[in-house]
C-alpha positions, 0 to 999 in steps of 0.5 A, a space after each residue: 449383590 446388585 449389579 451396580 457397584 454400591 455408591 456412597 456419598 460423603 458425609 458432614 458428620 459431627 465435628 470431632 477428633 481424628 481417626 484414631 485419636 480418642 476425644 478429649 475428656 470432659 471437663 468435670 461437670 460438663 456434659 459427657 459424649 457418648 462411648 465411642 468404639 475404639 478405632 481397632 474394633 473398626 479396622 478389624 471390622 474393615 478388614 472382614 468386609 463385614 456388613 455396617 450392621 455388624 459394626 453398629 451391633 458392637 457399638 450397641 454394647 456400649 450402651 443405648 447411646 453410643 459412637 462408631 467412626 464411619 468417615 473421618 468423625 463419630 456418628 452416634 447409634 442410638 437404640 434405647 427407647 428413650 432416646 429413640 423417642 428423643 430423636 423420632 418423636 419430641 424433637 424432629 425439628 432438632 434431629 431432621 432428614 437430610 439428602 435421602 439415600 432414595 432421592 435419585 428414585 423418589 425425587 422431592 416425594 413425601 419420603 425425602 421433602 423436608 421443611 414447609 414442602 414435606 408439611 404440605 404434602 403429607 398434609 394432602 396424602 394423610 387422609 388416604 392412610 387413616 382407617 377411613 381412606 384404607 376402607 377405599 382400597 379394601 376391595 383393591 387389596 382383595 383383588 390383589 389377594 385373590 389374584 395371589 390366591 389364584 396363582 398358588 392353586 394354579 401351582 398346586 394343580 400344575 406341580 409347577 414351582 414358584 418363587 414365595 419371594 417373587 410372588 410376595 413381591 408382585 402381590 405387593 406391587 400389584 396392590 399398591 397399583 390398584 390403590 394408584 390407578 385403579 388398574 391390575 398390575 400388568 406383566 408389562 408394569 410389571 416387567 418395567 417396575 422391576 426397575 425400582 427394586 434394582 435401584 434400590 438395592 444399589 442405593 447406599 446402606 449408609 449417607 457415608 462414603 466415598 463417591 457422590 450423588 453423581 456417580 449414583 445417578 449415572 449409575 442407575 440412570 437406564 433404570 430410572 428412564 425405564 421407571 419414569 415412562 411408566 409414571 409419566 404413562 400414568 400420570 398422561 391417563 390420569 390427567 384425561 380422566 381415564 379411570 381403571 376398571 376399579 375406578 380412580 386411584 390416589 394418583 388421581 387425588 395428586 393431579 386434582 391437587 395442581 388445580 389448586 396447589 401449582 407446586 404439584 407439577 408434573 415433576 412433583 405428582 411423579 415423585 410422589 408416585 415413585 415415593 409411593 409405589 417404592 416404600 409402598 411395595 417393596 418393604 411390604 413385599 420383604 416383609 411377606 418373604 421374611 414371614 413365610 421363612 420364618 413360618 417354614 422354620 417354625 409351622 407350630 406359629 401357623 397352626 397357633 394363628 389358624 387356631 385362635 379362631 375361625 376364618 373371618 373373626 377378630 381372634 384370627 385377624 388378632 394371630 395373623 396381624 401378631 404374626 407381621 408385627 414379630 416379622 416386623 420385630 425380627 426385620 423391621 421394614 426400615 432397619 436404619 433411620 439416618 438423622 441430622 442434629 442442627 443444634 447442640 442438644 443432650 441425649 441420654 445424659 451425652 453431649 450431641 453437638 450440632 452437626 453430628 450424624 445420628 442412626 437410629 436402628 430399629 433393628 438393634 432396638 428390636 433385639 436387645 435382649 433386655 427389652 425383648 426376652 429371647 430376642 432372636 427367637 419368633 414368637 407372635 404371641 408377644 403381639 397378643 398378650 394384653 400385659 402393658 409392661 410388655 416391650 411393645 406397648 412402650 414408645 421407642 421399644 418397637 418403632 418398625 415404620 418410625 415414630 412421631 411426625 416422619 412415621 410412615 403413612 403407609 404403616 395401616 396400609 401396609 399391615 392392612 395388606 398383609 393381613 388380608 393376603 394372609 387370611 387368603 393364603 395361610 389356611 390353603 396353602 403350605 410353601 414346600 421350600 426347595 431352598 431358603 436364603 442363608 442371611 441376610 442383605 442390609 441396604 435400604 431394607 433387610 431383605 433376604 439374600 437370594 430366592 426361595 423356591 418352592 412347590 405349593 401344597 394344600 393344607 387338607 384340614 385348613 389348620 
């Protein structure tokens, strides 16, 4: 649990009947609303103080599309792939973003601009994140691997334990600051930027609530400070044309871009920094975490990686990547997608009146058992198998970084770097757990709800 108390903010949602009471039939012929979770089913469920996902999951049994009362209106969950494509895919200029959850943190950053200004600035960063522009940052990304290397043989030599968590968490971090600066992570960045994970879990699970942005802001106001002098740090150095030992990064890229753009004020570079070291570490960092708590629960899905082919060959590359991609499905990088209609659509057959609040939860998506056989079990090879009927070849069935135009540009990035830390590490070293954490914590990641230390061992046969 954060420190901070978690702080929501009230929410516009769709124009409906109050608290309790049913709404009103359609008239015969019309368009129906979506089923909506009667309103015991939420007051048992605020009595247990249980997680938002919980309640979504309940709506989930009344089909794809469906209602929950968060605040005093229904909110509509939306988790079949159709309507999931609806909503991401064809029509984001009728489902947008509104005030993002992260806007105390990342400002007007590529993840919460909306309208002409989010166009112009994914524009400018696109080319970074296609196959091309991740080719720059590989030899950074190996850096980055061979330094978390280093560290587990050095733990291996010592006995000494370590936290995987932490571990994933600081190679995630360190990559991502390559990628920026040209500079390996520093214990001091390091120590600073620690900051953004704490912001982020005080951030609210949902846009619902009962306080608001202000009190948010006061909240996490120290750590935002702390966060802001490392961005204004590096901004100073790439503005003097100071490039790391590794040559420019992409925060150069976003200052060039004021000569020629004058909205990229300092202000603006340094959201789009913040925007990317947040959504650029810590979901990847979470990922990693996930996948070696599944690996320790389930060692025969390492040894089928390890055994598809040697090291460095497209078969091995193939396992390690299905192995992220089913972490991925378990617990997908971003679990909610909070949406805004601003116009009267149908969706699935249902009534969506403009105004309404939608969640699209690539979570429950990922674990319906009717698209996915045995859902809650962790099996990579769904990842390899060259069937097209399978769930994850089809639009809306698997969307773990979006779909459409608001996908994360990071998604190539980010399987990228996992991909060449675990071609690092899996064939050395085994995390011996001493603990592991017992559920989940859904904010704005999954992510798991305590440490996990360990003792690293070697693997003698490298399989």
């Amino acid at each position: 649990m954060s420190r901070y108390a978690v702080i929501e903010q009230e929410s516009t949602l769709a124009t409906a009947a109050p608290q309790g009471v049913p709404s009103p039939s359609p008239r015969p012929g019309s368009v129906p609303l979506p089923p909506e979770l009667d309103a015991a089913a939420v007051e048992r469920w605020r009595a247990s103080s249980g997680a938002v996902v919980d309640l979504l999951a309940q709506a989930r049994e009344l089909g794809g599309v469906s209602a929950v009362r968060l605040g005093p209106r229904p909110t509509v969950l939306v988790t079949d792939p159709q309507a999931v494509q609806h909503v991401l895919a064809l029509h984001p200029d009728r489902y947008v973003k509104r005030s993002h959850r992260a806007r105390v943190l990342v400002g007007d950053g590529v993840l919460s601009a909306v309208g002409e200004p989010w166009k112009r600035q994914r524009r400018l960063l696109q080319a970074q994140f296609t196959g091309a522009g991740i080719r720059r940052y590989e030899q950074r990304i190996a850096g980055a691997a061979r330094r978390a290397a280093d560290h587990w043989a050095q733990c291996v030599r010592t006995g000494t334990p370590t936290d995987v968590g932490e571990d994933m968490r600081f190679f995630a971090l360190d990559t991502v600051w390559r990628s920026l600066t040209g500079h390996p992570l520093d214990e001091i960045t390091n120590r600073e930027l620690a900051a953004v994970e704490a912001v982020g879990a005080a951030l609210p699970t949902t846009p619902s609530g009962s306080a608001g942005a202000a009190e948010l802001r006061a909240a996490v106001a120290a750590d935002v400070a702390r966060i802001d002098a490392v961005a204004e740090h590096a901004i100073a150095a790439a503005r003097r044309g100071e490039a790391g030992p590794e040559g420019p990064g992409l925060l150069r890229v976003l200052v060039d871009a004021g000569a020629t753009h004058p909205e990229y004020t300092d202000q603006l570079i340094r959201d789009e920094l913040v925007t990317l070291l947040a959504a650029g570490y810590e979901t990847t960092a979470k990922t990693l975490s996930w996948l070696y708590l599944l690996l320790d629960r389930h060692p025969e899905a390492r040894r089928w990686a390890l055994s598809t082919g040697p090291a460095g060959s497209p078969e091995r590359e193939s396992a390690i990547r299905a192995l992220a991609s089913e972490t991925l499905r378990l617990y997908p990088a971003v679990w909610l997608m909070p949406r805004h209609a601003t116009e009267d659509d149908t969706l699935a057959g249902y009534r969506i009146a403009a105004g309404t609040d939608i969640f699209v939860c690539p979570y429950l998506t990922h674990r319906d058992p009717a698209l996915w056989p045995e859902p809650e079990r962790f099996a990579p090879e769904r990842f390899t198998a060259a069937d097209e009927s399978r769930p994850s070849s089809r639009h809306g069935a698997y969307y773990p970084f979006g779909i459409g135009a608001r996908a994360c540009l990071g998604a190539q990035f980010a399987m990228r770097e996992m991909t060449v830390l675990l071609e690092h590490l899996l064939p050395a070293f085994t995390p011996s757990f001493h603990t592991t954490p017992t559920s989940a914590v859904f904010g704005l990641t999954v992510r798991p709800d305590g440490p996990a230390p360990a003792t690293i061992t070697p693997t003698p046969d490298g399989s």
